[in-house]
N, C-alpha and C positions, 0 to 999 in steps of 0.2 A: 200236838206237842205233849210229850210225855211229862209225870212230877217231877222225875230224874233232869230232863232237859229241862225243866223250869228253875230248877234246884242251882243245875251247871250255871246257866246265864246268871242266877243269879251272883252266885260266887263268884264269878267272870267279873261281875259288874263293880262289884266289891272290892277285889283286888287292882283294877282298874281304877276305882276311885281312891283307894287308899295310896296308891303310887300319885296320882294328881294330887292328893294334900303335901303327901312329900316334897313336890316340885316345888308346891305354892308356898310349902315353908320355906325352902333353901332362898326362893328367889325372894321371899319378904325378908329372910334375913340378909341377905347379898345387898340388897335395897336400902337397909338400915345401916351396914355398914360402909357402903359408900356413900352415903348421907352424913356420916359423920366423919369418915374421912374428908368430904368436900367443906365442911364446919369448920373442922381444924383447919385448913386451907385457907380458908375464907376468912378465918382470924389473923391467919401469921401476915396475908399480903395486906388485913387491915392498918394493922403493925407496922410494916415495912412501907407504907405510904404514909400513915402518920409521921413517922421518922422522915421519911423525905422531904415530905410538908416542909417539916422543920428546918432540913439542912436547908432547902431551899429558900426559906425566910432569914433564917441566920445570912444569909449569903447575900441576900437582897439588902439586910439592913447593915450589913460588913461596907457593902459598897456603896451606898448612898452615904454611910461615913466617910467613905475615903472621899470621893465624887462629889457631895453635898446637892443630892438630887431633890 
């Protein structure tokens, strides 16, 4: 194998690797952002069951007034 051919592989190798860092940033950021989209998610349904909780107590203690359970 010639210098020339040691030279090519290597910038082969190079460009090759640099296009693999690129993927590995897109998908680490893809990753972050659907992680924080699922955060925000994970807040609002926290939210929206809290509140149920509630109506559902409110409801329970509506009726055991009426009912005297």
């Amino acid at each position: 194998m010639t210098d020339a051919q040691v030279e090519e592989i290597k910038r082969h190798f190079g460009v090759v690797a640099e296009a693999l860092r690129s993927d590995i940033r897109q998908i680490a950021e893809g990753h972050s952002d659907i992680r924080h989209e699922l955060q925000e998610i994970r807040g609002e349904l926290r939210d929206e069951f809290k509140e149920m909780r509630a109506l559902i107590r409110l409801s329970f203690s509506q009726l055991e007034t009426t009912y005297h359970f």
